[in-house]
LUMLO-523013 format. One record per residue: residue number from 1; residue in one letter; chain; x, y, z of N, C-alpha, C in turn. Coordinates in steps of 0.001 Angstrom, whole numbers, plus 500000, padded with zeros to 6 digits. Each point is the difference from the previous one (the first is absolute). Example, Ala and Ser with C-alpha at 12.3 -4.5 7.8 and 13.67 -1.06 7.14 Angstrom:
{1,"A","A",{513190,494310,507800},{499110,501190,500000},{500900,501200,500000}},
{2,"S","A",{499650,501050,499280},{500820,501190,500060},{499230,501090,500730}},
END
This chain:
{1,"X","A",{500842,498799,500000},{499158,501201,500000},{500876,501249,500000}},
{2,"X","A",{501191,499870,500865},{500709,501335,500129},{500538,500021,498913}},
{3,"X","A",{500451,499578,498793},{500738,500121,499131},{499208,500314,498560}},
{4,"X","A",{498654,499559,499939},{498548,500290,499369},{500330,501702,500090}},
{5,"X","A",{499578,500168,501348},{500246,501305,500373},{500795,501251,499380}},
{6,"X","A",{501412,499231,499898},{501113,500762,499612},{499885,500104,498355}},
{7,"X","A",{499552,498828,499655},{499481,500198,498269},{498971,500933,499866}},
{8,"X","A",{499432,500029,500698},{498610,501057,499781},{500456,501524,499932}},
{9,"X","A",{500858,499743,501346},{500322,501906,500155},{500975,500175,498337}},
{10,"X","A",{500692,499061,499806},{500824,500383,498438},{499403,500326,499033}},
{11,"X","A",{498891,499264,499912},{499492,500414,498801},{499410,501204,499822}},
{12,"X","A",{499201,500145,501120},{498994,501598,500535},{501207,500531,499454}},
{13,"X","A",{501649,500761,500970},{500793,500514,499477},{500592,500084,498354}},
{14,"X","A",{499722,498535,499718},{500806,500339,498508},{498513,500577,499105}},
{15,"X","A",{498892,499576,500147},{498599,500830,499587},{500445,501320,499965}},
{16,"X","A",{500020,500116,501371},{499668,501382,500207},{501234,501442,499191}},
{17,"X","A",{500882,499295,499666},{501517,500136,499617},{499755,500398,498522}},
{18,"X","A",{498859,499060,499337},{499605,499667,498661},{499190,501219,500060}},
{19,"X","A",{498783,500139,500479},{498939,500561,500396},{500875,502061,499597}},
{20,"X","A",{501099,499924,500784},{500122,501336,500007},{500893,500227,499029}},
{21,"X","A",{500683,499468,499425},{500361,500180,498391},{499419,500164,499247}},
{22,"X","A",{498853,499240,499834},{498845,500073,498746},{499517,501512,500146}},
{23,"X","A",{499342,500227,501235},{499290,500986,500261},{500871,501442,501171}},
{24,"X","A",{501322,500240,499154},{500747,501062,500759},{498776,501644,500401}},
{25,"X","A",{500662,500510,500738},{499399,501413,500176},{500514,501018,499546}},
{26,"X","A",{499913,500524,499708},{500934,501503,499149},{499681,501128,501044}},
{27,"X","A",{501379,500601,499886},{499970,501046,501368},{499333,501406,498960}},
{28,"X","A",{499045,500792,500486},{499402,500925,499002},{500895,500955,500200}},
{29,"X","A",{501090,500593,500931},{500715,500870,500153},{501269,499756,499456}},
{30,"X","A",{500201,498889,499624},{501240,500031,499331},{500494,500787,498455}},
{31,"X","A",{500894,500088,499978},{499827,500795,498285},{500440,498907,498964}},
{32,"X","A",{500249,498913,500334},{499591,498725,498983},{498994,499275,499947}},
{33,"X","A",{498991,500801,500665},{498144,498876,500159},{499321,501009,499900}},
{34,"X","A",{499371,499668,498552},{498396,501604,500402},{498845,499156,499793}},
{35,"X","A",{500183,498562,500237},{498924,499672,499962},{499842,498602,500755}},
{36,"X","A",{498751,498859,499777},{499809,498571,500526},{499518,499185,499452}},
{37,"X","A",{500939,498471,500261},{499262,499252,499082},{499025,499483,500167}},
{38,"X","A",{499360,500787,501560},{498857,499382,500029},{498784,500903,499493}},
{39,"X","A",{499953,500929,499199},{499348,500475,499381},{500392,502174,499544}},
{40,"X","A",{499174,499903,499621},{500589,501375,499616},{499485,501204,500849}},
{41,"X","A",{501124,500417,500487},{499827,501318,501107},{498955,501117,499843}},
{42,"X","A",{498663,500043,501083},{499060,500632,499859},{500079,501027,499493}},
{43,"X","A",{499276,501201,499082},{499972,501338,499452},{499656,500702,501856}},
{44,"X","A",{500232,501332,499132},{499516,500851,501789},{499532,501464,498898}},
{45,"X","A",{499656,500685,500781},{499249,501044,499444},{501043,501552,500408}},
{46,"X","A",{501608,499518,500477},{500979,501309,500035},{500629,499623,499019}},
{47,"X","A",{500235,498847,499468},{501056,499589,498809},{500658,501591,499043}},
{48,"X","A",{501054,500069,499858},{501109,501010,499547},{499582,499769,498945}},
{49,"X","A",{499637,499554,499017},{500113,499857,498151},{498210,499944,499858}},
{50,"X","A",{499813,500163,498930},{498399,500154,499329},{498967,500425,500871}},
{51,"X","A",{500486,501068,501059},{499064,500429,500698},{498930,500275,499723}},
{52,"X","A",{500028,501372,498580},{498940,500820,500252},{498821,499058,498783}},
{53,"X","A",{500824,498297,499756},{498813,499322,498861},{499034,499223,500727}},
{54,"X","A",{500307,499952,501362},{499477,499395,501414},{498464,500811,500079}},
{55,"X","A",{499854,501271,499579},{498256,500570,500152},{500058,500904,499039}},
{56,"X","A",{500511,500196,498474},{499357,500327,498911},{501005,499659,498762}},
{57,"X","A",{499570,500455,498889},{500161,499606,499014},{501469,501260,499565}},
{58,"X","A",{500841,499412,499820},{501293,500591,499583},{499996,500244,498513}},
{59,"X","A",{500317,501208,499606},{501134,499959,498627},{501020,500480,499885}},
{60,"X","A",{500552,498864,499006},{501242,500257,499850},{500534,500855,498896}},
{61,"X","A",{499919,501154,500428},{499973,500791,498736},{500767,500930,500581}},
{62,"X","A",{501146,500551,499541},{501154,500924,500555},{500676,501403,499359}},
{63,"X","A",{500183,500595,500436},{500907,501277,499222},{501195,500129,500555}},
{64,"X","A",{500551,499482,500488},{501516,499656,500516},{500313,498811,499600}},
{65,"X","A",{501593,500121,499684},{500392,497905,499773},{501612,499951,500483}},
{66,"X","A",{500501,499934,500622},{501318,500049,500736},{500621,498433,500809}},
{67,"X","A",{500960,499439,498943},{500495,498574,500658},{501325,500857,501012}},
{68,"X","A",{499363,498826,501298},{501362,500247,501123},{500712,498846,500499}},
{69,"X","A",{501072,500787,499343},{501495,498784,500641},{500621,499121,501207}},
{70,"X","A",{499437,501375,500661},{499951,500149,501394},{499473,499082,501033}},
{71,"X","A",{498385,499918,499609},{499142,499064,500193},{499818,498823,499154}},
{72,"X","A",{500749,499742,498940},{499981,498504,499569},{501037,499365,500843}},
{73,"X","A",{500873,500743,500370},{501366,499423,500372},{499596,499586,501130}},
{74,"X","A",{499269,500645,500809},{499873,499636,501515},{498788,499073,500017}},
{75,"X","A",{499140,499964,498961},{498927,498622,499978},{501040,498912,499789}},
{76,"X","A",{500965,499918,498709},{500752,499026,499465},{500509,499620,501238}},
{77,"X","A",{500995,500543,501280},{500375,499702,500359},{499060,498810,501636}},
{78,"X","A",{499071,500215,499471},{498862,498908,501063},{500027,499015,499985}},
{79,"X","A",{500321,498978,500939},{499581,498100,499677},{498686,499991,499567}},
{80,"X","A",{500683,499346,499203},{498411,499248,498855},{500072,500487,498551}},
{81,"X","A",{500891,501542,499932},{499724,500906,498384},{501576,499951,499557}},
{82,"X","A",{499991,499518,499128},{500958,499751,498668},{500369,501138,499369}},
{83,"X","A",{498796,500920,499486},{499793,501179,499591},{499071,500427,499874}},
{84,"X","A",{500118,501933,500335},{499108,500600,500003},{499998,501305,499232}},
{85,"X","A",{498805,500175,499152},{500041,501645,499386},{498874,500633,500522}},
{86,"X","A",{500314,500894,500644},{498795,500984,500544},{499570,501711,499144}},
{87,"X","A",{499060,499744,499724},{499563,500859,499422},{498990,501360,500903}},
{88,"X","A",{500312,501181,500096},{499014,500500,500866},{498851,501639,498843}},
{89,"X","A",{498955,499096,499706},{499038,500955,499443},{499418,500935,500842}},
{90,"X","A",{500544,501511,500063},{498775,500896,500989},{500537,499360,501189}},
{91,"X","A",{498998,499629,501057},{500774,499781,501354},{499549,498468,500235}},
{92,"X","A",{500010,499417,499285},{500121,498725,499988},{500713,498830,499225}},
{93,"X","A",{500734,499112,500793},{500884,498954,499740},{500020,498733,499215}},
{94,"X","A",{500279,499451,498969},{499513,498991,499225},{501640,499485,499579}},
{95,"X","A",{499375,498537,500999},{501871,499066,500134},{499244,498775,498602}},
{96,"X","A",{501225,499933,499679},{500031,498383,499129},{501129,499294,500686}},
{97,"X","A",{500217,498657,499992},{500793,499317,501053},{499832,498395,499348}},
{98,"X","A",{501122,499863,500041},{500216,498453,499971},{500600,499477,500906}},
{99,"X","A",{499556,498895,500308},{500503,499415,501053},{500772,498373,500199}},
{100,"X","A",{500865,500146,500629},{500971,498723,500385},{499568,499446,501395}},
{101,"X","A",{501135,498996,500158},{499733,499120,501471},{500807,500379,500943}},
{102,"X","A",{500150,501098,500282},{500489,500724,501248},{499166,500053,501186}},
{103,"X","A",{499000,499874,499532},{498623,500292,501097},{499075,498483,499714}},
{104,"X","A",{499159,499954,501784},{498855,498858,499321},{498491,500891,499811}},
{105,"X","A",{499201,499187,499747},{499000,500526,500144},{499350,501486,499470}},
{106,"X","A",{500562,500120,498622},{499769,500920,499404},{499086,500217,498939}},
{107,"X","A",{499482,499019,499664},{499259,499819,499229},{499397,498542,500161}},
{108,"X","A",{498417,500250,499270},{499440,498893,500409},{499394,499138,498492}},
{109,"X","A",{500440,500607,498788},{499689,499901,498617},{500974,498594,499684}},
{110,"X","A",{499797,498924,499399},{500585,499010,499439},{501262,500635,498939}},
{111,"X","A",{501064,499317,500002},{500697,500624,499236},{500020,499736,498495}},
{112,"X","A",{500581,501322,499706},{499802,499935,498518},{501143,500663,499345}},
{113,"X","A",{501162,499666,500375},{501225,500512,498731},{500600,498146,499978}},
{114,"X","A",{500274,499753,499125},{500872,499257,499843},{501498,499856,500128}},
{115,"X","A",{501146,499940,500885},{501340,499799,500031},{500419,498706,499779}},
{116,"X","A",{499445,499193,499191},{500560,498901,499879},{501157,499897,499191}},
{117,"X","A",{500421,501348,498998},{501165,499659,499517},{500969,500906,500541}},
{118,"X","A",{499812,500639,501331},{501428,500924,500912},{500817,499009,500000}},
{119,"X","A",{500183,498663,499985},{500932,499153,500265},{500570,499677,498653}},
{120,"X","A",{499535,500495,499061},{500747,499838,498416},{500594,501199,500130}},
{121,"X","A",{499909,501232,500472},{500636,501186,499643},{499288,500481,499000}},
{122,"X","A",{498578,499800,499717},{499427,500419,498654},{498574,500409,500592}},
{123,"X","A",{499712,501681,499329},{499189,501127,500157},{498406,498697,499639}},
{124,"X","A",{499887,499421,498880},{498749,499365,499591},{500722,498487,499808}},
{125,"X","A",{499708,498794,500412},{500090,498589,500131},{499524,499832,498842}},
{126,"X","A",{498902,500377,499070},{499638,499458,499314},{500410,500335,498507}},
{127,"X","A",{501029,500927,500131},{500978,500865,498958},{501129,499643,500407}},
{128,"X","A",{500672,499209,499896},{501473,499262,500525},{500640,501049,499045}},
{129,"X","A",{500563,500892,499228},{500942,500872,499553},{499433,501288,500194}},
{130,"X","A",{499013,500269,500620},{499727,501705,500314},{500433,500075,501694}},
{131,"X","A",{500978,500805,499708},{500850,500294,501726},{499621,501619,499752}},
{132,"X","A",{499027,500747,499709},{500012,501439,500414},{498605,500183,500102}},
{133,"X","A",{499755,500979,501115},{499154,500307,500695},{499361,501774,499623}},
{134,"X","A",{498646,499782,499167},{499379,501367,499784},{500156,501414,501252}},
{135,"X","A",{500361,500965,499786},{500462,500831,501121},{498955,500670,500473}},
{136,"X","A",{498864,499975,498989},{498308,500592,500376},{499736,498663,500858}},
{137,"X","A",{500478,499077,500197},{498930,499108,500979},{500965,499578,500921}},
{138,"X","A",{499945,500608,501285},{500324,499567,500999},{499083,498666,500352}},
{139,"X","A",{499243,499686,500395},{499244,498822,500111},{499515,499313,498637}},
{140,"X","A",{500252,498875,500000},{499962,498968,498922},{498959,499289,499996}},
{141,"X","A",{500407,499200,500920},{498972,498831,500595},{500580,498958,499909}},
{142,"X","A",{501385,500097,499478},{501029,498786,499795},{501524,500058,500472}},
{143,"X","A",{500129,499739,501141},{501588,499971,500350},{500087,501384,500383}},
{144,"X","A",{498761,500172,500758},{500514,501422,500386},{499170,500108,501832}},
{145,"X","A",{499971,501201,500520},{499541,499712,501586},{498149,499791,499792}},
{146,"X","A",{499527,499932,500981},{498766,499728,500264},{499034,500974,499880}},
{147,"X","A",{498763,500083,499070},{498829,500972,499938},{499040,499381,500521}},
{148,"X","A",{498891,500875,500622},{498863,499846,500004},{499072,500155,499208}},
{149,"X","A",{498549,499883,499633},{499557,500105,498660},{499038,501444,500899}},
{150,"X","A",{498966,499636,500914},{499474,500818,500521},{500244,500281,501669}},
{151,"X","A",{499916,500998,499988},{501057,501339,501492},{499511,499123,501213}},
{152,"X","A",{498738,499393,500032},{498997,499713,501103},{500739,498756,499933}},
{153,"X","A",{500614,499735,499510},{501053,498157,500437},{501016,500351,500571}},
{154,"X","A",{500325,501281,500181},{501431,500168,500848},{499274,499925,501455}},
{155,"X","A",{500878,499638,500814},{499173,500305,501554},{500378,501098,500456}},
{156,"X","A",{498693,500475,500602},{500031,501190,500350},{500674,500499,501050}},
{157,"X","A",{501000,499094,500947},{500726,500197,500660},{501641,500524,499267}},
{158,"X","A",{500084,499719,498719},{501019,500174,499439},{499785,501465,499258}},
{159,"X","A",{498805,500094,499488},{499884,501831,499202},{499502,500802,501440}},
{160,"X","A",{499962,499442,500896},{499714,500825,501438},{501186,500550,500112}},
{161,"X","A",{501480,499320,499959},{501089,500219,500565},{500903,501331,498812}},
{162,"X","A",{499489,499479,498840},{499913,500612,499156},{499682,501688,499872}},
{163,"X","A",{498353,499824,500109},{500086,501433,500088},{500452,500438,501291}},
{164,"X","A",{500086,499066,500938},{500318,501259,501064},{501279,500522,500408}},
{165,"X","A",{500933,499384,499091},{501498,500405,499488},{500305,501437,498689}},
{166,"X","A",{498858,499604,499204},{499805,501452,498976},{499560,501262,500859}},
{167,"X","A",{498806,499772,501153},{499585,500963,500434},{500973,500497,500891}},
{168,"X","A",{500310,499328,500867},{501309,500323,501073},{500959,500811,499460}},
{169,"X","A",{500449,499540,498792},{500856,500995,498812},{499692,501513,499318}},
{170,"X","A",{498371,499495,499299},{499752,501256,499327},{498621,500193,500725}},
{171,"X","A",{499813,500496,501133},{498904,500595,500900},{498784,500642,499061}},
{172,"X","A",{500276,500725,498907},{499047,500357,499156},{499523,499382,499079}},
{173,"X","A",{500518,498113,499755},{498879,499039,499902},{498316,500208,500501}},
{174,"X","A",{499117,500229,499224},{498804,499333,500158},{499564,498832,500167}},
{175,"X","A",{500509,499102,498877},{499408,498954,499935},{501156,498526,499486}},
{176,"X","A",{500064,499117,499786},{501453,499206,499405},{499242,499259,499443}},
{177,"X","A",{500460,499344,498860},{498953,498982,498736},{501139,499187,500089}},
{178,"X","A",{499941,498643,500487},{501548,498870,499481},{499343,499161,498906}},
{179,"X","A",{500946,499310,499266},{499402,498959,499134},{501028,499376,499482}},
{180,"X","A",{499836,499074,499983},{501235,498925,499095},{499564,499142,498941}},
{181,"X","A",{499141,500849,499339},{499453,499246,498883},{501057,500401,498788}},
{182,"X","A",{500371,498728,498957},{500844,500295,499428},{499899,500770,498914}},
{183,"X","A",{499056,500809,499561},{499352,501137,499076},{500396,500980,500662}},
{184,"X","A",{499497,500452,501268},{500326,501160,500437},{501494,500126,500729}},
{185,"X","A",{500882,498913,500004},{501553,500204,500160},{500832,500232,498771}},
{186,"X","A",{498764,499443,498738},{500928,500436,498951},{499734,501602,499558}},
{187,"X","A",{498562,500142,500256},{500057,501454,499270},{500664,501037,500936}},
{188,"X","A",{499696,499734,501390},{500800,501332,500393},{501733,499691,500113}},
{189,"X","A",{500581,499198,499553},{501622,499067,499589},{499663,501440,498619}},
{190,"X","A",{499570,499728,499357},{500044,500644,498627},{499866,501833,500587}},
{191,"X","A",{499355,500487,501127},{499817,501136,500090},{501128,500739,500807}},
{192,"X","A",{500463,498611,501163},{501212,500834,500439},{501715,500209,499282}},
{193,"X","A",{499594,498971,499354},{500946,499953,498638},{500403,501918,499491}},
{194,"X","A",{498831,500336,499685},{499841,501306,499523},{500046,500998,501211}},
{195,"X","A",{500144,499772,501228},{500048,501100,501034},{501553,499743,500072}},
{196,"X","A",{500344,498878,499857},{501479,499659,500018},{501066,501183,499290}},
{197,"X","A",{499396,499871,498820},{501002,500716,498724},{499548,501595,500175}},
{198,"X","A",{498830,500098,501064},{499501,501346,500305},{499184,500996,499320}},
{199,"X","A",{499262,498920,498971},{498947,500848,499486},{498683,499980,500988}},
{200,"X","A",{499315,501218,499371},{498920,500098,500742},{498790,498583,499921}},
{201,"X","A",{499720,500192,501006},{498716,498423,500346},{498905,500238,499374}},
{202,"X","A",{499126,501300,500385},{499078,500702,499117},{499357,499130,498841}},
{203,"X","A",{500633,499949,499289},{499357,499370,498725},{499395,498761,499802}},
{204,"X","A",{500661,498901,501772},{499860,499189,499826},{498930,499749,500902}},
{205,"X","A",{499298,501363,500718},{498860,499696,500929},{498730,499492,499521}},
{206,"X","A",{499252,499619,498437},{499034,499351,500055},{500238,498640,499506}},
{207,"X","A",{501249,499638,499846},{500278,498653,499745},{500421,499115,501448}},
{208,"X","A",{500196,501100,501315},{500064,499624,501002},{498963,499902,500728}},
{209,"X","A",{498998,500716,500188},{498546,500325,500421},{499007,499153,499369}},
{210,"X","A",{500266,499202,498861},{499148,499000,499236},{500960,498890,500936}},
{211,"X","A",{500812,500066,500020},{500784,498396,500412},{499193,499770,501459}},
{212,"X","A",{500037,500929,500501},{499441,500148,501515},{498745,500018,500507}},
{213,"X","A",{499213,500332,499218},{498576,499866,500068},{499921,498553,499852}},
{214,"X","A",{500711,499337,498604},{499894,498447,499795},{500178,498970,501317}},
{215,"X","A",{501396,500721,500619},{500617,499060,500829},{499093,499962,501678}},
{216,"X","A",{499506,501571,500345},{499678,500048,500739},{498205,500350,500514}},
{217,"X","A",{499488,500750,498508},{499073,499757,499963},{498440,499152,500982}},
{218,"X","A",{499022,500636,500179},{498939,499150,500853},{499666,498753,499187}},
{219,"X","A",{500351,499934,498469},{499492,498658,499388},{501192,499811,498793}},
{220,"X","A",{501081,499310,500691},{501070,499576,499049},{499668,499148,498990}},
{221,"X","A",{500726,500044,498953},{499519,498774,499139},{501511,499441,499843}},
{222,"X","A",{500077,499270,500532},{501495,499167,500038},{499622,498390,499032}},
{223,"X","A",{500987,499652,499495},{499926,498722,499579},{500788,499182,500572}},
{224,"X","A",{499699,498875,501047},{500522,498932,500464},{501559,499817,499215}},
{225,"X","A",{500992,499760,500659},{501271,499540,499489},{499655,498526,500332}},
{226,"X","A",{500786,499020,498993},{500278,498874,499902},{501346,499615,499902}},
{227,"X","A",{500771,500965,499705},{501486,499455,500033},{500846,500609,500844}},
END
């Protein structure tokens, strides 16, 4: 019987051993966890980003267009973001962001870039002699970091931390728009391109203000990624 015993308590222990591997806890204060795998971290009604779409209808329609360096650099530099271009229309903030495995719990969207050929050294696997990479597309969807398709799959513990790093910075933030959809990392890739070389943005405010209505819009029309 006493030795019954001693088998019993082992197993409970090695269970229980099993038990808390499968099902770890993620510390929410850490700056490598913004989220859980046991489900996705409740919304709250102070959240830092898409405030003012919380009780009416937003547009995105702007007369200012100004990319900052400043503030991509210091998003880029966050666990979880790979890269970041921040764009600030009027007094509000609009990040594009891709993201790596620096961080957990950052998203809750199935993935969808393919890296199966980073281990060939080759931009597309399925082009074995094309080794160069379009300079308008920062995000691919192939051998490149991680997008989201729609904003509401990032967890909101992660664009929480987010905006409240832009605002902390630029106090005359209104509002912060994140997204890592790979449309809107390429077009504003293509816009800071041009703040780069230092032409004016201007021209490019209704091709930015259409992107944004799309992306962020009360009724997106996104098409499911499959690859």
């Amino acid at each position: 019987m006493r030795y019954k015993r001693i088998g019993l308590a082992l197993v409970c222990a090695s269970s229980a051993a099993a038990l808390s591997g499968c099902f770890s806890w993620y510390d929410y204060n850490s700056a490598n966890n913004y989220g859980s795998q046991r489900g996705a971290h409740p919304q709250d009604s102070s959240r830092a980003y898409q405030t003012a779409q919380q009780y009416t209808i937003v547009s995105h329609k702007h007369s200012n267009l100004d990319m900052s360096q400043f503030l991509s650099d210091q998003v880029a530099a966050m666990n979880g973001v790979n890269s970041a271009i921040v764009m600030l229309a009027d007094n509000t903030a609009y990040v594009a962001i891709t993201i790596d495995n620096t961080a957990a719990g950052t998203k809750s969207s199935p993935r969808e870039t393919n890296n199966g050929g980073t281990v060939r050294g080759l931009y597309n696997a399925t082009q074995p002699f094309n080794d160069k990479a379009d300079p308008r597309q920062l995000a691919t969807g192939v051998n490149s970091y991680e997008t989201v398709q729609h904003h509401a799959n990032i967890t909101h513990l992660f664009k929480q931390k987010i905006a409240e790093k832009i605002r902390s910075l630029q106090p005359t933030v209104s509002d912060v728009y994140i997204s890592a959809n790979r449309d809107y990392i390429n077009t504003l890739n293509t816009i800071a391109q041009e703040a780069w070389k230092g032409n004016d943005l201007k021209p490019f405010i209704p091709e930015f203000d259409a992107m944004s209505e799309h992306i962020f819009g009360t009724q997106p029309t996104l098409p499911t990624r499959s690859e």
